[in-house]
N, C-alpha and C positions, 0 to 999 in steps of 0.2 A: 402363704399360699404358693402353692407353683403351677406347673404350665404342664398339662396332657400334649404328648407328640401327638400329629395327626398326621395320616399318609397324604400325599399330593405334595401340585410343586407350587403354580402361582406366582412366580418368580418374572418383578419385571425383566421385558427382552425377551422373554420367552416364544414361541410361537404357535398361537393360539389355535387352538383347533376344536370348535363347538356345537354340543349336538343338541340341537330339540326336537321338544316331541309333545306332540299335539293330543290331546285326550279329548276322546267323545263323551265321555261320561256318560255312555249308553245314548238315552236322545235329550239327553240335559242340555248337552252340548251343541251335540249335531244336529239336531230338529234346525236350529235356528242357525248356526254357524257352520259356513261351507268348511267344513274341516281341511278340505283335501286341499284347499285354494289356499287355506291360511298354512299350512305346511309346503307347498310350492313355493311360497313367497317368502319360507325361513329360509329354503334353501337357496335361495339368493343372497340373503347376508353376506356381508363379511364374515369370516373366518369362521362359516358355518361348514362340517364337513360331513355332518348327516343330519336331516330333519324327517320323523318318520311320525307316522297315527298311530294311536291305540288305542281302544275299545273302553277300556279301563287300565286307564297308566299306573294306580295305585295296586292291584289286583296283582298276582304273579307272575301271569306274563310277561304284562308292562314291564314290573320289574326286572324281571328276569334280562329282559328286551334291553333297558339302560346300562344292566351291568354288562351284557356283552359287547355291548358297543363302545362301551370306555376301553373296555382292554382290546378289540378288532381295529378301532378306528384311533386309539389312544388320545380318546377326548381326554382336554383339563379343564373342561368349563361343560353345565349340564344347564339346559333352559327347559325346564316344563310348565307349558299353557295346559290350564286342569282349572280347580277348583278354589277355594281360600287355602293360604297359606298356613291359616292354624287350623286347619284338619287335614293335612296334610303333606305340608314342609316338609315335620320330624320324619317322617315317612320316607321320603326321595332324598333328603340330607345323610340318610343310614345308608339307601344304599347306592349312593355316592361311595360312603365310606366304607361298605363293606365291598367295594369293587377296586378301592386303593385310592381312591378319590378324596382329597380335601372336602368333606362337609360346605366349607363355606366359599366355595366355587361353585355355588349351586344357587338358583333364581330361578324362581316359580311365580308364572303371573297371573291371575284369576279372570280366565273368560267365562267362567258359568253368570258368577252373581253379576260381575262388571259388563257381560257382554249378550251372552246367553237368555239369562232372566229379564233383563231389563229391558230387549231390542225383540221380545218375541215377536212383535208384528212386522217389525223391518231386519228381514236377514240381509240384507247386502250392506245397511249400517253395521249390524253387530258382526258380520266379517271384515269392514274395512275395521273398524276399531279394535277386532281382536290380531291384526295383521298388525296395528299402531303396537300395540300393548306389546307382541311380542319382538317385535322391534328395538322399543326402548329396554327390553328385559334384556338383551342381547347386547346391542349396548351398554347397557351397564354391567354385565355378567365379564366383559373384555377389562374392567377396571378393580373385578374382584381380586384379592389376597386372601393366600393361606393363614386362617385362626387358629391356634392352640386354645384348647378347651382350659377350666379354669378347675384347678383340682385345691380344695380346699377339706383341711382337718376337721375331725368331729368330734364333740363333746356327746359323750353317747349318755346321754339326760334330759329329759324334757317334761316342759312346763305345759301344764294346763291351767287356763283359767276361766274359771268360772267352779262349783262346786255343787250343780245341780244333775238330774241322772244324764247329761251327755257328757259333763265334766266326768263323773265319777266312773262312768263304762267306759270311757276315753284312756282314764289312770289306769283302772285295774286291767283289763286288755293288755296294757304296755308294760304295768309291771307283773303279772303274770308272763310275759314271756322273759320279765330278765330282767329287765331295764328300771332303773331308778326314777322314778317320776316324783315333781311339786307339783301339789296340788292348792289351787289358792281361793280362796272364795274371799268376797268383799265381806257378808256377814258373818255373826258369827257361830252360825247353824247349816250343816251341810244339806242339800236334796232339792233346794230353789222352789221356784213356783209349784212343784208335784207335791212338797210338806202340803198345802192349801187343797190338792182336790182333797175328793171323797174316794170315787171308783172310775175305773178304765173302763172305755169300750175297747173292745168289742164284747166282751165277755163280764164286763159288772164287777170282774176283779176287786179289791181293794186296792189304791196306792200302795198303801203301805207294804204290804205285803210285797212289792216289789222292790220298793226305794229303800226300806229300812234295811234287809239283807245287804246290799250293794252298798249303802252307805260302811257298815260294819266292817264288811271286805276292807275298801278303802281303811277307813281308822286303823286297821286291824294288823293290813299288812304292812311287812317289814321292810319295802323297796317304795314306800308312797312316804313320804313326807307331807303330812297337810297345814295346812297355814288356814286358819278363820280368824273373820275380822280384817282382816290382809288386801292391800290393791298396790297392784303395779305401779310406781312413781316413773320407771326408766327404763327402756329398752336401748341398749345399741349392741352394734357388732352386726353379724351377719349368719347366714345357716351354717349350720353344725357349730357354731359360737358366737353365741347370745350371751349379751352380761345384762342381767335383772337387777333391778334394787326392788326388792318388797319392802312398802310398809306396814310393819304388822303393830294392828292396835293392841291393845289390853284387853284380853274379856274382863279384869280385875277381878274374878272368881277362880280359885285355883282348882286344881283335880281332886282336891280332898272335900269339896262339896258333894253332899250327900240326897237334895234336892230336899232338905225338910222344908222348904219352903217359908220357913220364918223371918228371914229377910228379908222378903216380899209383901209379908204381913206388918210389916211398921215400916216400909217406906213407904212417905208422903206425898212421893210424886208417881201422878198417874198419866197417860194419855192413850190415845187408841190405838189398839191392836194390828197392827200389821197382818200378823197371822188371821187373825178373823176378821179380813178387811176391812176392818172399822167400826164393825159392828158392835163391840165389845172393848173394853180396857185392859191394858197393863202395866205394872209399875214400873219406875228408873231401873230397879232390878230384875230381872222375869229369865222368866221360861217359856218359850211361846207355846209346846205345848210337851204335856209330860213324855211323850215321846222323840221329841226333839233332840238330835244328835249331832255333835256331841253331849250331852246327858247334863251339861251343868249351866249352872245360871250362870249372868252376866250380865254386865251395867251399861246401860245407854248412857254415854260420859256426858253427850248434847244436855239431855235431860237431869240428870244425876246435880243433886244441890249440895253436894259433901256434907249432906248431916251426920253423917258415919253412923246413925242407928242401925243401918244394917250388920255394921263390924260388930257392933255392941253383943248383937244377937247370937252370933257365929258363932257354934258351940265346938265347929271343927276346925274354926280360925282361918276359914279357906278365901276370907275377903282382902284384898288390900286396894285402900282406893288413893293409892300413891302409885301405883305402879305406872310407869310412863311408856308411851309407842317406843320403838324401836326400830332402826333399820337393819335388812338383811341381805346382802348381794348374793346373788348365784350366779351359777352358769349352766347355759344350757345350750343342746344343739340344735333340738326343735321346740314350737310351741304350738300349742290346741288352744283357736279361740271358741271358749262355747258357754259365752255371756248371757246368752238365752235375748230372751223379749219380756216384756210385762206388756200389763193387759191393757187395752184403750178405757178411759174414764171419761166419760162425754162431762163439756165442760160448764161454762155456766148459761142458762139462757138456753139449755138442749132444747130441742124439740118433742124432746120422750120425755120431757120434766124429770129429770133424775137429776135429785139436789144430796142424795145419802139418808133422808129422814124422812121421805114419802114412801108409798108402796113402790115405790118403782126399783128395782133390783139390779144390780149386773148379774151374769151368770156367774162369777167368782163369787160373788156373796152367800147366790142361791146354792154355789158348791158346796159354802161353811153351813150353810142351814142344813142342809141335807144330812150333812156328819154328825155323829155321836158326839163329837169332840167339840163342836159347835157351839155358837153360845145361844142356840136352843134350845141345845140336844140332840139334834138330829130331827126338829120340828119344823116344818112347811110354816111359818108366822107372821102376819102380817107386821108393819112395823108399827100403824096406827092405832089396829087394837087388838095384837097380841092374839088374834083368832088366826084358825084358816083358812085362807079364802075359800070360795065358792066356785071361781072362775080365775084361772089363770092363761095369760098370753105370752106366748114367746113371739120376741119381735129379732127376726135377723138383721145381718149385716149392721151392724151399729159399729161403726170405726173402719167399717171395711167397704169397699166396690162405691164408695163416695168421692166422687171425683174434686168436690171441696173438702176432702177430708183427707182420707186413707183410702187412694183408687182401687188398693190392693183388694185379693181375695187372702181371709185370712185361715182356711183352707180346715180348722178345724171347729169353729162355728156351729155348723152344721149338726154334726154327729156329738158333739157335747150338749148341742138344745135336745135334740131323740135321746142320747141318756141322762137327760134331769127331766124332763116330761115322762117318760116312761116309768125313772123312780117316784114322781109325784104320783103318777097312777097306780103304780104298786102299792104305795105306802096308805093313797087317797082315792078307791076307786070312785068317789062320788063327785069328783071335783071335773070340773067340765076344763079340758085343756086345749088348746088351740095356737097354730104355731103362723105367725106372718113372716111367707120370705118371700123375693123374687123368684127363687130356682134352689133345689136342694143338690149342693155339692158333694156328693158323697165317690173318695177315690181309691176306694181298696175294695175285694171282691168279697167281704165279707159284710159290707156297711150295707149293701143293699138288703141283706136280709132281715138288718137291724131297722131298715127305714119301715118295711112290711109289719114287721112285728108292731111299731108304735102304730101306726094303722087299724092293724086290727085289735090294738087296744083302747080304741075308739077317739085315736088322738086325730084332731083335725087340722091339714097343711091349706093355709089359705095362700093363696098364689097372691098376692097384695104390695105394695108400697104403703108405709106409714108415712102421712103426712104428720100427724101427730100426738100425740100421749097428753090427755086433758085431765086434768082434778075435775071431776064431777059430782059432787055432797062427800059423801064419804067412801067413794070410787073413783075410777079410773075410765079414762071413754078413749079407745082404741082408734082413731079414725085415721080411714086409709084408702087407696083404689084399687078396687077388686080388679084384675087381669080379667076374670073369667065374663064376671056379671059390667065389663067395662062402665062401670061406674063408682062414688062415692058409698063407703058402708061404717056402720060405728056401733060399735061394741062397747058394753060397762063390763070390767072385771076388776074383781079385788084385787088381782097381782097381777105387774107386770115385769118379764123378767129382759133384760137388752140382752142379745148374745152378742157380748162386744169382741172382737178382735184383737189382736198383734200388734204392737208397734217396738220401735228400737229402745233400748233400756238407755237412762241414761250420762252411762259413764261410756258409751259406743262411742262415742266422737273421742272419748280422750281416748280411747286405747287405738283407734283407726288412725289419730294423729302421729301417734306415738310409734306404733310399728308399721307407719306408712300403707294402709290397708285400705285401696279405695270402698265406696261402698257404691249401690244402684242407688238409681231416682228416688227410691223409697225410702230410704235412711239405711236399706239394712247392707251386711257387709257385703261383700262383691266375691262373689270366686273367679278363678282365673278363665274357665271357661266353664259354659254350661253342660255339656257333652263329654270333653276331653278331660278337664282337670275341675271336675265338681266339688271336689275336697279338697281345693290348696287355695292359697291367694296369689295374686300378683308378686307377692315376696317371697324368694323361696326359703322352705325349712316352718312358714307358718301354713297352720292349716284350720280350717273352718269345720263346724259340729253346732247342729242343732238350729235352734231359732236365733241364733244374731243373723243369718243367712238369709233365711225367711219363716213362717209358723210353719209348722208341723208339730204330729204330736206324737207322746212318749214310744211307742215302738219305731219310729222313724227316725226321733232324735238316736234313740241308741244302736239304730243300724249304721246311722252315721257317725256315730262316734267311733265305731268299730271299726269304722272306714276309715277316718282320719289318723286312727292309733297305727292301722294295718302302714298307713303312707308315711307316719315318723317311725314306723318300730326298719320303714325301708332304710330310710338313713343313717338313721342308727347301726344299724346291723354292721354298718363298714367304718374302719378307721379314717378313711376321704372317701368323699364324695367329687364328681365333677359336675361342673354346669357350664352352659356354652359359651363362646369365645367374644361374644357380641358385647363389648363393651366399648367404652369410651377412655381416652389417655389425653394426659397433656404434657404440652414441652413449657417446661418448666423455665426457660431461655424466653420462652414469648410471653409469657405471661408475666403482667404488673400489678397481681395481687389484689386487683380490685376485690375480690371474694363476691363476684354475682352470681358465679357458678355454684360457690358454698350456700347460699342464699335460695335458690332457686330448687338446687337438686331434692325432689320428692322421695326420694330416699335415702336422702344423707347417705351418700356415699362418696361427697367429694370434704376434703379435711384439708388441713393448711399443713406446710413445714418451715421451718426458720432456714434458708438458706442464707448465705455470703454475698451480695450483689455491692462490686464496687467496691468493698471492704466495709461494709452495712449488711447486718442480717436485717431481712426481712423475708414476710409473708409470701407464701408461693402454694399454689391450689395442687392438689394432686388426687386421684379417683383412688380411692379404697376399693382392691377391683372385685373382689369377694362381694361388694354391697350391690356393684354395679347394675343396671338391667338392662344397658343400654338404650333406654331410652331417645337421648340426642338434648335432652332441654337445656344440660351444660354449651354443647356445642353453637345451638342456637343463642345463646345469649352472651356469647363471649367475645366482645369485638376487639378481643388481640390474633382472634384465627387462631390461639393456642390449641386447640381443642376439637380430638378426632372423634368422631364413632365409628371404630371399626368393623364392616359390614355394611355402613352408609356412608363413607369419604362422600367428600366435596364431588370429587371424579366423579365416582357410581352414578351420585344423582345428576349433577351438569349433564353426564353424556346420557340419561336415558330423556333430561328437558330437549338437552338437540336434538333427539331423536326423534320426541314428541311433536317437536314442530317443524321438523324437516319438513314437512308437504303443508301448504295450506296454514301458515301460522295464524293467520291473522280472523280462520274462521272454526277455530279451534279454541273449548273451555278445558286448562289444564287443571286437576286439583293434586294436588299435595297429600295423600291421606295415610294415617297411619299406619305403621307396619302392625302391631300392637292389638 
């Protein structure tokens, strides 16, 4: 790794000369905060030598405004009162630096959310505390140092994982422009949850018809290497160099299987089908469905009893059930997480009675009935007596907007109940259908025309809450609270179908462990921001696609994967990369090895060295600075003081706390809050 020069000086002894500037952010700002007052009061600082307003400080003027002032007034320190720092930092850090200015002589303090938003009823609070705020920024801006950025090599290769359509448009995207991609998926069939629908909305498409092409591409081309059956054991290193260890299992069926199926036909072990939710069986050996790609069978080894009648049968010899896992390391620069989600299963004791062998349905079951490929045939069937129904209900939000459950909305719900109701009507126009939700979600401008259609296909939206799903003789009694008629109502129908929801798959936690990928409240992964960086994580070089993030559905996963591919094919594209200089260092002379720092750091980026102490090697902590994200958690927990964060020294923060309580300490609440 080495070190990007940056202009400016920063050099203690020097003599400081520093300019702020106050932003109205239109009347975000200034509605509430006397602006002009809080800019009078910069310009009294210490070694303030311009403090000026502006309208909009991020906007071109503004800009325009700081960079003449750096080279008129030959500031080496920049203070901007404006708005949050991550939407706007990178912004006034640039042109710092396109004015010749060190980037990180630059301190920006938030009076919108901190001062603005919060004190709208009392402006002469939210101006003394924005007068506090920029006070301590100013203060601590006098204790900055010049950063060199951190320029780090690239392995121009990258790992996707997962092997469903946001893995697969993620790969081909990236390696149609060039790029060598692995591609990994846990089982050992590419396309994930989408093999299982039937048809897409908006338009009744078939799946297949989209996921099988894309799957082909992938297998097909000559820059994707795929791995099924395969999960990630090991992630270290850092962006543009990642070292992977894949575990890749056995399918124990070779490529010269032909799919006669007769290995399947005398193996004795059976259990249920994955592919058709349950509904249905398959053997130790299977195919989940003849369209399944890659094309060849393969052995559930959990399941599989080594009777070896299947080898027996093999008339192309393509079985071997000795073959044993393997490990494979790679390297790569970036990687695409896009693990996807599975479906919510309500568990025992539901209140919709869904045990798997009543009428009661998920909508993924109701997918497989609907399909040819089905283990109906593509027949509507009850499970009790093989008829079908008379009356069927879709009941919303099961798994989802349940504050004991899953608070979330799981955002495609909705428009999957309107197209399996709609195909019931197509296929059943005599069948009475009826749909219970709170409120129907629909957020593309095409969905509302699909909600009409089911409408006037005589499909009925009961505005309702299920209290709950009853066995009644040989039906079903819906009972629920009508919104409209505010009161109790109860329905008998032969079928009832849960639109269940989204939740996180679950090998999410090992792989969030593993490459340090925080996640939200909801289990799913976290991106770095929701606005600014919606496709990366917290780690840089990894990046997010699809439903591990949150539900969405297949046109939206693959616009995102398009998006994630478009952010690694960036880095990729150059032999280094740089990232900012905000890291942390230690003196190797103060530190006694305790390793709390190695222990603590959430992204293993601090590692030991054997040095010589005394004529004794021993352990000595040191930041891997490529890992680094500056953070501070080593810093805080290290009680030999070894341990800097440069960009937050001790200085920075001590002189902005003096600052904080120069006036009035004792009726003043300071908090601490994250930069991050």
């Amino acid at each position: 790794m080495e070190q990007a020069e940056n202009n400016g000086n920063g050099d203690e002894g020097e003599q400081l000369r520093i300019g702020v500037y106050i932003c109205h952010c239109g009347l975000n700002i200034a509605q509430t905060v006397d602006c002009a007052r809080v800019c009078g009061y910069a310009a009294t600082l210490p070694d303030v030598v311009v403090a000026k307003e502006n309208m909009y400080s991020c906007a071109d003027p503004g800009q325009i405004q700081i960079k003449s002032d750096i080279e008129e007034f030959a500031l080496n320190r920049v203070v901007v009162a404006a708005c949050s720092v991550k939407m706007h930092g990178p912004t006034f850090m640039t042109v710092c630096e396109e004015a010749g200015l060190n980037p990180y002589l630059f301190q920006m303090v938030n009076i919108r959310e901190h001062c603005s938003w919060v004190h709208m009823g009392d402006r002469e609070a939210a101006t003394v505390k924005a007068m506090d705020q920029v006070r301590m920024a100013v203060a601590g801006v006098t204790h900055a140092r010049a950063l060199d950025n951190r320029v780090v090599k690239v392995t121009r290769r990258a790992l996707v994982i997962g092997g469903g359509v946001t893995g697969l448009q993620a790969a081909v995207d990236m390696a149609d422009a060039g790029y060598d991609v692995y591609l990994v998926e846990k089982t050992h069939y590419l396309g994930g949850l989408s093999n299982q629908l039937h048809r897409m909305f908006d338009h009744m498409e078939q799946v297949s018809c989209v996921v099988t092409p894309l799957i082909m591409r992938a297998l097909n081309h000559p820059r994707i290497t795929v791995f099924t059956g395969t999960e990630v054991e090991e992630v270290t290193g850092y962006v543009g160099n990642f070292n992977v260890r894949l575990k890749v299992r056995p399918r124990l069926v070779g490529e010269a299987c032909d799919c006669c199926g007769a290995c399947s036909e005398v193996c004795p072990v059976e259990a249920p089908s994955e592919f058709q939710a349950g509904m249905a069986t398959r053997k130790a050996i299977y195919l989940p469905d003849s369209q399944a790609l890659p094309n060849v069978y393969c052995v559930d080894e959990d399941l599989c009893n080594d009777c070896g009648r299947c080898e027996d049968v093999c008339h192309v010899f393509a079985i071997d059930l000795s073959d044993a896992a393997r490990i494979e390391p790679i390297e790569v620069g970036t990687i695409v997480l896009a693990i996807g989600a599975k479906p919510y299963v309500p568990g025992e004791g539901n209140r919709w009675s869904y045990d798997g062998a009543s009428d009661v349905f998920t909508s993924l079951e109701v997918e497989r009935l609907l399909s040819s490929a089905g283990p109906t045939g593509g027949e509507l069937l009850r499970r009790s007596n093989g008829q079908v129904p008379e009356q069927v209900a879709f009941v919303q939000c099961v798994g989802s907007r349940d504050p004991d459950e899953n608070p979330w909305c799981s955002r495609i719900c909705c428009l999957n109940t309107i197209k399996q109701a709609c195909q019931v009507k197509a296929r059943y126009p005599e069948v009475k259908v009826s749909v219970y939700h709170g409120d129907i979600r629909l957020y593309k401008k095409e969905h509302e025309d699909f909600y009409r259609l089911a409408r006037d296909q005589g499909i009925v939206f009961m505005r309702s809450h299920v209290e709950e799903v009853a066995p009644r003789g040989d039906r079903l009694e819906v009972r629920a609270i009508d919104e409209l008629l505010d009161g109790p109502t109860a329905q008998e129908v032969g079928m009832v179908v849960l639109a269940c929801g989204l939740t996180r798959t679950d090998d999410a936690q090992k792989l969030q462990d593993m490459l340090k990928v925080p996640s939200s409240a909801d289990g799913f992964l976290l991106e770095a921001h929701p606005k600014l960086r919606p496709l990366e994580t917290a780690i840089d070089g990894v990046m997010l696609a699809g439903t591990c993030q949150f539900p969405k559905d297949i046109g939206d996963c693959m616009l995102q994967a398009s998006g994630a591919a478009a952010k690694c094919m960036g880095m990729l594209s150059k032999d280094s990369i740089e990232l900012d200089g905000i890291i942390s260092s230690i003196e190797q002379d103060l530190c006694n090895g305790c390793m709390v720092c190695v222990k603590k750091c959430p992204f293993g980026a601090v590692t030991t060295d054997e040095v010589e102490v005394e004529g004794k090697m021993k352990k000595r902590a040191r930041v891997i600075e490529a890992s680094c994200k500056g953070c501070g958690v080593c810093v805080a927990r290290c009680k030999q003081g070894a341990i800097q964060a440069h960009g937050f020294t001790d200085e920075q923060i001590f002189a902005q706390i003096d600052a904080a309580l120069e006036e009035d300490p004792g009726g003043r609440i300071l908090a601490l809050v994250c930069h991050w």
